[in-house]
Steps between C-alpha positions, in 0.01 A plus 500: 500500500413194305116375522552156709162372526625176337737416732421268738673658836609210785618537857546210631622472902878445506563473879641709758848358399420256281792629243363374194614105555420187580652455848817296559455416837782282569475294233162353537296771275151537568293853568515766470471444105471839351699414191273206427209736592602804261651338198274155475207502675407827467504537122334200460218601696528827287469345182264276570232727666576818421588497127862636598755522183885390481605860478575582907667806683613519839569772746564528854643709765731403789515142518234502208751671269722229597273214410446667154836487448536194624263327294595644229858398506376115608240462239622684208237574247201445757498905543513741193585770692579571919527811752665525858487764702714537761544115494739272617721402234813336629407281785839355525654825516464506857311175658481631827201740420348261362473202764495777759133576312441137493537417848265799600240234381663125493678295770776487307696757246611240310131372386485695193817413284696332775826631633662739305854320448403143505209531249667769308369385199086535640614898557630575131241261342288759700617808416438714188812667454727215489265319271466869285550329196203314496302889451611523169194561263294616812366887490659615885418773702666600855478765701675558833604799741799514763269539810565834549238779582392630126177711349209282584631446848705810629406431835581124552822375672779338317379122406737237522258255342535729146863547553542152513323413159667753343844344466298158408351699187838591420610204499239374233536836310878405445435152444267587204713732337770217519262302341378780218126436655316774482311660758303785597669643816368771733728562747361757679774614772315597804203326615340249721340126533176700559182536263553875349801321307323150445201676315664731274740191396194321445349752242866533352503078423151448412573695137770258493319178556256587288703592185671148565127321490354677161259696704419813316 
């Protein structure tokens, strides 16, 4: 494992469903702000009081893995290197998940990106895959199971949470190999949205990252 002690590590809140964005809501804008949070405020506070450097890495899991992803691919160059595990990678792959999430915590589904036909174009400028291209010259790392029962949780249930991210990470798996990105892909089979899987993903990315950032 590379020696990290001059890394500067940040985890910043991101909201229960805050997905990453600066909220839509129906036109008008306003908070929640998390992209204005993570990408401008953030760094400048960094930078200013803690000495932080323009080399930055990113990784997530679940919705995390998404916003590394998704920051990457909407600020190209602002991340040397990102890592999502068991993220959501193609919101737009199948809306309905991801308003029915919303409106767990908003009045109204359509608050994030707006309505998924009429502001069509809020969704894809949203969502990593279809905007794949813009990961080119980006060190990647995903990792993902299928949500069924495997070796760190033999006794758990099927998860449909897993099973549903799988066929999102296939999604961006393809759409980089269309692309001739490369990516470091662990696609594990069986396994579950549950810790066991999250931590040894974790220790599999952080070599990763690191490489990416000059850390030796």
């Amino acid at each position: 494992m590379q020696d990290l002690s001059d890394v500067l590590v940040v985890m910043p809140d991101a909201g229960v469903v805050g997905f990453y964005s600066d909220w839509w809501n129906g036109g008008a804008g306003g908070p929640p702000r998390w992209e204005t949070f993570h990408l401008t405020e953030l760094p400048a506070l960094l930078e200013r009081d803690w000495h932080a450097g323009d080399r930055r890495a990113a990784l997530g899991v679940s919705m995390g893995g998404y916003g590394a992803f998704e920051y990457a691919a909407r600020r190209p160059g602002f991340f040397t290197a990102v890592a999502s595990i068991s993220g959501l990678l193609a919101p737009s792959h199948d809306p309905r998940q991801i308003q029915g999430l919303v409106g767990l915590f908003s009045a109204d589904a359509d608050d994030l990106w707006g309505d998924p036909k009429d502001q069509a174009g809020i969704w894809a400028a949203h969502d990593p895959t279809v905007n794949a291209q813009a990961l080119a010259g980006t060190a990647l790392f995903l990792s993902y199971g299928n949500g069924n029962p495997g070796e760190l949780s033999p006794d758990e249930a099927f998860d449909p949470i897993e099973a549903w991210i799988g066929p999102e990470n296939d999604l961006m798996v393809q759409r980089l190999a269309s692309l001739n990105i490369e990516a470091t892909v662990d696609a594990y089979g069986p396994g579950t949205h549950s810790t066991p899987y999250f931590v040894r993903e974790f220790e599999r990315a952080v070599p990763m990252l690191a490489t990416a950032l000059g850390v030796s």
